[in-house]
Backbone as ProteinMPNN parsed JSONL, in Angstrom:
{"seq_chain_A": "XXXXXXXXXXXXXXXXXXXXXXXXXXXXXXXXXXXXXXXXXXXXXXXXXXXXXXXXXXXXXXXXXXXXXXXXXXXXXXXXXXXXXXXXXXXXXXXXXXXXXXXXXXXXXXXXXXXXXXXXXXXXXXXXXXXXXXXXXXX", "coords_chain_A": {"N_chain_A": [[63.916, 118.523, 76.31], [66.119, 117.632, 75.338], [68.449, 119.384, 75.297], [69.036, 119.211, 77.413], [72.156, 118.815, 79.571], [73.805, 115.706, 79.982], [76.218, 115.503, 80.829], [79.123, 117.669, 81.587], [78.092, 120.315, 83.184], [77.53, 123.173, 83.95], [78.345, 123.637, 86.711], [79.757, 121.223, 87.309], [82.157, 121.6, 85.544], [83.341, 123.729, 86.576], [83.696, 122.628, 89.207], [85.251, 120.511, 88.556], [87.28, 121.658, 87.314], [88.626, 123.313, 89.85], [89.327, 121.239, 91.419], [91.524, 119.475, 89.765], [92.948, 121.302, 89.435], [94.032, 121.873, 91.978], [95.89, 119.836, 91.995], [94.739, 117.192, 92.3], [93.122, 113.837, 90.771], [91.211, 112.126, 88.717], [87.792, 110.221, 87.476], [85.723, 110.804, 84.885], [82.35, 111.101, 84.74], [81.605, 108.388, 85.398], [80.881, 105.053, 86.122], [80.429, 104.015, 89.013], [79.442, 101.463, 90.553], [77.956, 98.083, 89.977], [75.951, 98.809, 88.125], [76.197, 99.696, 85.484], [74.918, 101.949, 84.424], [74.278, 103.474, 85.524], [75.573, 106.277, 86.697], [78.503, 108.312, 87.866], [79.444, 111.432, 88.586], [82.338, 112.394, 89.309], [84.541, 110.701, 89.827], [86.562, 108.248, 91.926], [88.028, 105.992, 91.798], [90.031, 104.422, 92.732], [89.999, 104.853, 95.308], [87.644, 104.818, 96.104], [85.714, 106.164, 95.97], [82.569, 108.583, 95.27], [81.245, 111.157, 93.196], [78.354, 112.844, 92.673], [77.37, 115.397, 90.972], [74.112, 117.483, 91.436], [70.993, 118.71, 89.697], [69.031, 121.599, 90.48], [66.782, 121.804, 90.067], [66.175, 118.821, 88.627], [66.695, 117.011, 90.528], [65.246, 117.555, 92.78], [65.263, 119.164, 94.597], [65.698, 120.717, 98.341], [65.931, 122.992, 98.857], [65.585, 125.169, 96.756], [64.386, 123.188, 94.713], [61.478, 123.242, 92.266], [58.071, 122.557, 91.433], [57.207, 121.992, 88.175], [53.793, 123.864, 86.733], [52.507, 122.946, 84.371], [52.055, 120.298, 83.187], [51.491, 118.631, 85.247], [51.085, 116.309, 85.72], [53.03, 114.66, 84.49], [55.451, 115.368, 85.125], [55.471, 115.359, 88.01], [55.575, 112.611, 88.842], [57.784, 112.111, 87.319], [60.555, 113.526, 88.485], [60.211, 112.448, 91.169], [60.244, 109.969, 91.067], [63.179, 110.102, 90.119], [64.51, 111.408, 92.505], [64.069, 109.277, 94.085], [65.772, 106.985, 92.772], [68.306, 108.414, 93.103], [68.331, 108.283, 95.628], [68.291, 105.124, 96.341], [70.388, 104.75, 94.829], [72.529, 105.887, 96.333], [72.848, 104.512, 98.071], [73.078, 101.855, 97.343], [75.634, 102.475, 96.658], [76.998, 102.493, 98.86], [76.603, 100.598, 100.725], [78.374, 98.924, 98.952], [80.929, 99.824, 100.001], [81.404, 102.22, 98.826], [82.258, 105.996, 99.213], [79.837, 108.377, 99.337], [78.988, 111.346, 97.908], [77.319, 114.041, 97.762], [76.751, 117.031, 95.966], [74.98, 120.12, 95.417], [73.967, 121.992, 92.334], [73.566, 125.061, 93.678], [75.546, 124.814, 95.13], [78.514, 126.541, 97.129], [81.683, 126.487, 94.901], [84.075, 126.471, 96.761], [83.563, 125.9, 98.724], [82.254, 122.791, 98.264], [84.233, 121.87, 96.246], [86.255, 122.108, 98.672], [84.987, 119.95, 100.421], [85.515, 118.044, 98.833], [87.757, 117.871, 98.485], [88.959, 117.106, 100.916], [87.473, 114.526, 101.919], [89.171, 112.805, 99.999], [91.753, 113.415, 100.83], [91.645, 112.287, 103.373], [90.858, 109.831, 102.946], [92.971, 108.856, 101.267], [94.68, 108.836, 102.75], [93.799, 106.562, 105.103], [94.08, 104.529, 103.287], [96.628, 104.034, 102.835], [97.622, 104.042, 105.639], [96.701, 101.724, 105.776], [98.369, 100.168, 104.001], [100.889, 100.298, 105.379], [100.255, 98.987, 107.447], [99.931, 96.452, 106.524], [102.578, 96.131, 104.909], [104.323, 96.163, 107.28], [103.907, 93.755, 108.229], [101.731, 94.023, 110.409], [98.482, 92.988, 111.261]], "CA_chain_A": [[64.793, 117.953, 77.325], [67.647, 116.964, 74.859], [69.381, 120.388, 75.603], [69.813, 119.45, 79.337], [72.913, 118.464, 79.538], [73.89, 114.741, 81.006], [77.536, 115.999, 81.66], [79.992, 118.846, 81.564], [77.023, 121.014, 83.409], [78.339, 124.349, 84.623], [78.997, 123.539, 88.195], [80.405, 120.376, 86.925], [83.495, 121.935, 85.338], [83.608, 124.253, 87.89], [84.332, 121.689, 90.451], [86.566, 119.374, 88.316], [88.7, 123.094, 87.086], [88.933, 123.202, 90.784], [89.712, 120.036, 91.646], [92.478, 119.879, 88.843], [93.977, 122.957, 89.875], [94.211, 121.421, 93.515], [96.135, 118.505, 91.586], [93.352, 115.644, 92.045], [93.353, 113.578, 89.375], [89.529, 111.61, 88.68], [87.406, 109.946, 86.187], [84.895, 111.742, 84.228], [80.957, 110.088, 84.009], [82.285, 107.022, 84.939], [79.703, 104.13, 86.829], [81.418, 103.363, 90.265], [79.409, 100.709, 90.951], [77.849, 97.341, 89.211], [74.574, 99.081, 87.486], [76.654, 100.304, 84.213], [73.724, 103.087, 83.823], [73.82, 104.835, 87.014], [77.259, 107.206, 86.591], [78.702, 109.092, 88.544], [79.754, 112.596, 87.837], [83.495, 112.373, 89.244], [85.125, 109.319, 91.031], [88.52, 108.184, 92.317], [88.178, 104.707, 91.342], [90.54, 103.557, 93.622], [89.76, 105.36, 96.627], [85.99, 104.294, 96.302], [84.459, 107.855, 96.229], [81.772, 109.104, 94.289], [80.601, 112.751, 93.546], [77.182, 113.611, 91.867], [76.62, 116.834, 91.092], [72.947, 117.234, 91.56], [70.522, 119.992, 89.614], [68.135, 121.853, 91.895], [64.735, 120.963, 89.535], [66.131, 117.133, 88.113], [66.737, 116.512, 91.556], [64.007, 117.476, 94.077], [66.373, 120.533, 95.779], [64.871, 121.44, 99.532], [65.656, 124.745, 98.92], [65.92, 125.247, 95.199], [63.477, 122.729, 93.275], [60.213, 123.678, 91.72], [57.325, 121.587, 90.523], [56.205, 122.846, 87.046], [52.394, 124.272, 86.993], [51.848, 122.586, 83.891], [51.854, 119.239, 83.002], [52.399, 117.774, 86.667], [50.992, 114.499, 85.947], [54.605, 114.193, 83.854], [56.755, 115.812, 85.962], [55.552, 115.175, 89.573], [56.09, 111.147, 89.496], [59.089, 111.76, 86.829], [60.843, 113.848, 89.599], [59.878, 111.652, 92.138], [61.608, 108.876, 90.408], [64.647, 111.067, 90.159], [64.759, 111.449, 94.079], [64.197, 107.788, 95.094], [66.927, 106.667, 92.194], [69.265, 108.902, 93.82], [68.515, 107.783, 96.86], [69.155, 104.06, 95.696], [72.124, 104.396, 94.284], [73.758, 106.405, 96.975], [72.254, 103.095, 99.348], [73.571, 100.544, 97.091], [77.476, 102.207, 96.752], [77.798, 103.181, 99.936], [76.539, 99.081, 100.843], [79.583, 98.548, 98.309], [81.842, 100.12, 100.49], [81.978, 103.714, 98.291], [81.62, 107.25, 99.924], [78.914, 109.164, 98.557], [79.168, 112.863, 97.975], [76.097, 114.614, 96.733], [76.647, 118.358, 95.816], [73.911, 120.699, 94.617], [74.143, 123.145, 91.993], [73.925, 126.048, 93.858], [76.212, 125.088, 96.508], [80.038, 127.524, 96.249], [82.561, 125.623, 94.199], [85.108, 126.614, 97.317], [83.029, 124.776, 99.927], [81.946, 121.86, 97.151], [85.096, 121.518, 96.278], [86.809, 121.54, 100.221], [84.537, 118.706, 101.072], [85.559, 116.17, 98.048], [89.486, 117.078, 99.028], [89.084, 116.498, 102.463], [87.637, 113.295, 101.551], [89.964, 112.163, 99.399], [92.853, 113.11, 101.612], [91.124, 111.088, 104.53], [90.996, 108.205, 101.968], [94.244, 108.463, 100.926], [95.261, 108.499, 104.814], [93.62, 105.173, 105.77], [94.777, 103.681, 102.828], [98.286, 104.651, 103.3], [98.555, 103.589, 106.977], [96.714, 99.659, 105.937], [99.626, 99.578, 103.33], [101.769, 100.658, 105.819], [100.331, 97.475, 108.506], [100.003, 95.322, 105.508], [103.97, 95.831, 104.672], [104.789, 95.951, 108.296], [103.259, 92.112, 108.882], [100.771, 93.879, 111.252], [96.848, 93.121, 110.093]], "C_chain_A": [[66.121, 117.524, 76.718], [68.683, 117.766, 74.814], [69.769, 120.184, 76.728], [70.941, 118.646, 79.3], [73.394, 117.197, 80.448], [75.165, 115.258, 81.416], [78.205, 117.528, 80.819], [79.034, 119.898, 81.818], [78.224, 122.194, 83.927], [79.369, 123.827, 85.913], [79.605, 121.893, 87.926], [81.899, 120.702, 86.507], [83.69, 122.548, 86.378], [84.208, 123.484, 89.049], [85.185, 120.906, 89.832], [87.706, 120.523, 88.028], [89.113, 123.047, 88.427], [89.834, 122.077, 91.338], [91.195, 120.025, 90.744], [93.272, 120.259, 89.216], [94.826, 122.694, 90.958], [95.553, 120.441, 93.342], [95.72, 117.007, 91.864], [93.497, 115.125, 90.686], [92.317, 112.323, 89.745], [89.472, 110.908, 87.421], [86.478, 110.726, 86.257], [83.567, 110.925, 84.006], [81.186, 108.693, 83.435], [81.625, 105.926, 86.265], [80.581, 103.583, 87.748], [81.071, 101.838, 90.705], [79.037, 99.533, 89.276], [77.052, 97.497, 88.09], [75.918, 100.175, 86.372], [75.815, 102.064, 83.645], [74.059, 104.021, 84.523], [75.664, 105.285, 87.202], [77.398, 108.282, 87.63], [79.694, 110.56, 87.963], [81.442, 112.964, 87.793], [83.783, 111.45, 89.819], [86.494, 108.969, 90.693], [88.091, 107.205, 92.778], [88.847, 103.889, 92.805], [90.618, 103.71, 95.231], [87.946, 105.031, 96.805], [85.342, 105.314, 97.146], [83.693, 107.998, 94.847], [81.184, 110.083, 94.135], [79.921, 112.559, 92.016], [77.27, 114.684, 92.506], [75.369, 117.451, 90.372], [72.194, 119.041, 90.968], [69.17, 120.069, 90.37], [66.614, 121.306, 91.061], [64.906, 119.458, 89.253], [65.979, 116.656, 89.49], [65.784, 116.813, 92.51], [65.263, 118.595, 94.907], [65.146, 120.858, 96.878], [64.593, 122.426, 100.102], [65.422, 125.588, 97.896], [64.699, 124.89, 94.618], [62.125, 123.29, 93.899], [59.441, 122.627, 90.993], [56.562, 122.757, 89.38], [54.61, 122.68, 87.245], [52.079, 123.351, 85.442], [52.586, 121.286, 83.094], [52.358, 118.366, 84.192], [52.111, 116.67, 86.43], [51.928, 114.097, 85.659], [55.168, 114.225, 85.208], [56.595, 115.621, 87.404], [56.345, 114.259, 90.085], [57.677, 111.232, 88.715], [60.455, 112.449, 87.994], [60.583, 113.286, 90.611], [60.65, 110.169, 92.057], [63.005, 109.043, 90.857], [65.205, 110.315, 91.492], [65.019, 110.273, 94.413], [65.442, 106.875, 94.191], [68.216, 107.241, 93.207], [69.7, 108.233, 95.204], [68.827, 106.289, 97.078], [70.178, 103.867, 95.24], [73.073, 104.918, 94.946], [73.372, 105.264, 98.218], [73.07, 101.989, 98.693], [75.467, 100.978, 97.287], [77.755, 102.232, 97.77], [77.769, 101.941, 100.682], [77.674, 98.49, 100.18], [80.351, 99.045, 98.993], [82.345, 101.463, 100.017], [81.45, 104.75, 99.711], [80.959, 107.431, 98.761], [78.817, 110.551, 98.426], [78.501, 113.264, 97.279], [76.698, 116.189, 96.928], [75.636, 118.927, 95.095], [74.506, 121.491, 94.297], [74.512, 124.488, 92.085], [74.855, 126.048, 95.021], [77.776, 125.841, 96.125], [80.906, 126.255, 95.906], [83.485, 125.74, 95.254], [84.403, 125.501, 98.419], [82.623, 123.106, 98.854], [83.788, 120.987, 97.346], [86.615, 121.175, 98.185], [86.126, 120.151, 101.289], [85.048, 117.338, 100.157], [87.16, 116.074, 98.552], [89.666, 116.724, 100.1], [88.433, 114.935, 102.452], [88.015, 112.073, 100.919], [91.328, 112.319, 99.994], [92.98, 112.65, 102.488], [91.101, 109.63, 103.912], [92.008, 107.557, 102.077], [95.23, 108.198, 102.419], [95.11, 107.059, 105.07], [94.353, 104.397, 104.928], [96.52, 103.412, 102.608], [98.786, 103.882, 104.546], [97.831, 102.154, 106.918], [97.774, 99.484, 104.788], [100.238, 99.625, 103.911], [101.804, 99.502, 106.996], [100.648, 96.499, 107.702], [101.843, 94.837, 105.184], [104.871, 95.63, 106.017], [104.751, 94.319, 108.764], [102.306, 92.508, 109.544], [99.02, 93.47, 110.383], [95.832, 93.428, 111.34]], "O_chain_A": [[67.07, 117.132, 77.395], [69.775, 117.342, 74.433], [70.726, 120.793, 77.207], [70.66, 117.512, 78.911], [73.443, 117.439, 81.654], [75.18, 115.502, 82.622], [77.826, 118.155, 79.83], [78.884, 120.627, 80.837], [79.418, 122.038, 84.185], [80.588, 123.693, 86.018], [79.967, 121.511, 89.039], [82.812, 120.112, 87.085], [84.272, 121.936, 87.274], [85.183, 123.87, 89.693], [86.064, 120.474, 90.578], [88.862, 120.375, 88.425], [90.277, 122.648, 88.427], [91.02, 122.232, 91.63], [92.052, 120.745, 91.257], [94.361, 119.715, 89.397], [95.996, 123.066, 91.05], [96.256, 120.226, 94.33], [96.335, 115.963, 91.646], [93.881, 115.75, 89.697], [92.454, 111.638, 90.758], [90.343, 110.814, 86.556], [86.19, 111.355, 87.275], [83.605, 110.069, 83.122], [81.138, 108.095, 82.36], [82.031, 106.167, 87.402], [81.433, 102.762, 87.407], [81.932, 101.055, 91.105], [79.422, 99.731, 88.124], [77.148, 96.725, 87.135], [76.336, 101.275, 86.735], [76.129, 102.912, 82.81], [74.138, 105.214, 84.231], [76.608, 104.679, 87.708], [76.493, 108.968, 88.105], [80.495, 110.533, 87.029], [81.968, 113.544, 86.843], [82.949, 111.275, 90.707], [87.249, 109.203, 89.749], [87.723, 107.155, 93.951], [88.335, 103.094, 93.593], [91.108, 102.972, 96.085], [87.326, 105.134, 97.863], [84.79, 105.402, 98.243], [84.052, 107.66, 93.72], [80.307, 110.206, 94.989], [80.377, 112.316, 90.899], [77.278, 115.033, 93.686], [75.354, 117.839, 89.204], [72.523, 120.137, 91.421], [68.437, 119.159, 90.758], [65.693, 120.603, 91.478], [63.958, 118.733, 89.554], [65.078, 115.835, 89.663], [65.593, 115.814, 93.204], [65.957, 118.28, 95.874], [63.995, 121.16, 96.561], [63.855, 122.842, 100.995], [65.055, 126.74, 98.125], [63.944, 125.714, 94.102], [61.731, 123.607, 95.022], [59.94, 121.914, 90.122], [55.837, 123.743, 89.514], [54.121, 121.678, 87.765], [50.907, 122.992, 85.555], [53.633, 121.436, 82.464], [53.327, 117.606, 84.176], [52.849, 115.802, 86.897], [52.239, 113.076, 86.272], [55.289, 113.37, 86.084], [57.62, 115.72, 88.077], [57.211, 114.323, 90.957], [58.644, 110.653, 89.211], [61.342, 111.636, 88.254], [60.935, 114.129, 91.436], [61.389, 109.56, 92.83], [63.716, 108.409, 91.636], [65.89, 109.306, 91.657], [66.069, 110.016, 95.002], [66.081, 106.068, 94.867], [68.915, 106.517, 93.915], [70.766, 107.846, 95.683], [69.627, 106.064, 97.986], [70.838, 102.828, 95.262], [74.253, 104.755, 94.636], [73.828, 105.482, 99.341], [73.716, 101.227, 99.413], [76.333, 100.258, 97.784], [78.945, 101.985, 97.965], [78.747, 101.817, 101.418], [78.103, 97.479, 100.737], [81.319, 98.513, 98.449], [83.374, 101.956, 100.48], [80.729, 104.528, 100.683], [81.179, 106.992, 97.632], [78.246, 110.886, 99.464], [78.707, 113.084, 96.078], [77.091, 116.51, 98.05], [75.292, 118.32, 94.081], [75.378, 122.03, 94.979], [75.251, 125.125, 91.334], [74.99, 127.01, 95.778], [78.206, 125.745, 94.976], [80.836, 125.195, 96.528], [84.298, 124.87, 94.943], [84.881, 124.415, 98.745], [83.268, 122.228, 99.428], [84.283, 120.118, 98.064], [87.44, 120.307, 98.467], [86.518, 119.625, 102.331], [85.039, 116.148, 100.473], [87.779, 115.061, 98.881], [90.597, 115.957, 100.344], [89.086, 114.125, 103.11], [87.614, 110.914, 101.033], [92.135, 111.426, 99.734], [94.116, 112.373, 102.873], [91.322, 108.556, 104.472], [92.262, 106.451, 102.554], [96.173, 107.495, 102.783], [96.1, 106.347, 105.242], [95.191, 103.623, 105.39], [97.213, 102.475, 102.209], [99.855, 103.281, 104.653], [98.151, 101.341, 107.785], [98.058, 98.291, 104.688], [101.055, 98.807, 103.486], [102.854, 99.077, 107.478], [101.527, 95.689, 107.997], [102.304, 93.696, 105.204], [105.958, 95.055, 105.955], [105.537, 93.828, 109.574], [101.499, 91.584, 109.645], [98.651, 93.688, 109.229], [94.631, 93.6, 111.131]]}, "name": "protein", "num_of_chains": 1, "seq": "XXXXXXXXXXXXXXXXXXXXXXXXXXXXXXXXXXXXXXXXXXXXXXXXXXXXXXXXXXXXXXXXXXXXXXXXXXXXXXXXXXXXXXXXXXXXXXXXXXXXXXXXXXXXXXXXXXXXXXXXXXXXXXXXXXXXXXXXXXX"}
């Protein structure tokens, strides 16, 4: 397991080369919220987004993952873990006030990537027009 890579996974560059390219500009495996452990794969800090990008066996995929035939007593509950982590930590940021943006592995880097800029240019929208009440006097 010490070959699996915690970051710079394929579809990881893939979507930040993208992203990039787009001119986005991110952090890199950088913990959005208070739990220092639990990282997130790209985030825009100040727009309080967060994108994991999720592999189809670590993660429990609904179209993708596979339970290994041999040694499930490991891997059933350790995958099972996985899932309900995930699912905790996209409960607690999104209770913090983050978006959450899960992408899987095999999903296209053109659609992947058209969902994080459209939510970062909806970001950058709201926050734009409460600077824009905020400097007006309106609230």
């Amino acid at each position: 397991m010490r070959s699996n890579r915690g970051r710079d996974t394929g579809p990881e560059l893939a979507l930040r080369n993208a992203l990039h390219g787009a001119g986005y500009r991110y952090r890199v495996d950088f913990p959005p919220g208070p739990d220092r452990r639990r990282r997130a794969d790209i985030v825009f800090p100040r727009l309080r987004i967060a994108i994991f990008i999720d592999g189809c066996f670590w993660h429990s995929c609904p179209t993708h993952g596979t339970l290994p035939k041999t040694n499930a007593d490991y891997w059933v509950p350790k995958l099972e873990r996985n899932r309900l982590r995930d699912f905790e930590t996209t409960r607690a940021l999104e209770a913090e006030g983050w978006e959450v943006i899960r992408i899987w592995e095999h999903e296209s880097i053109t659609a992947a990537s058209a969902r994080v800029m459209d939510a970062v240019d909806e970001s950058r929208k709201r926050l734009g027009e409460a600077r824009q009440r905020r400097s007006s006097g309106l609230r």
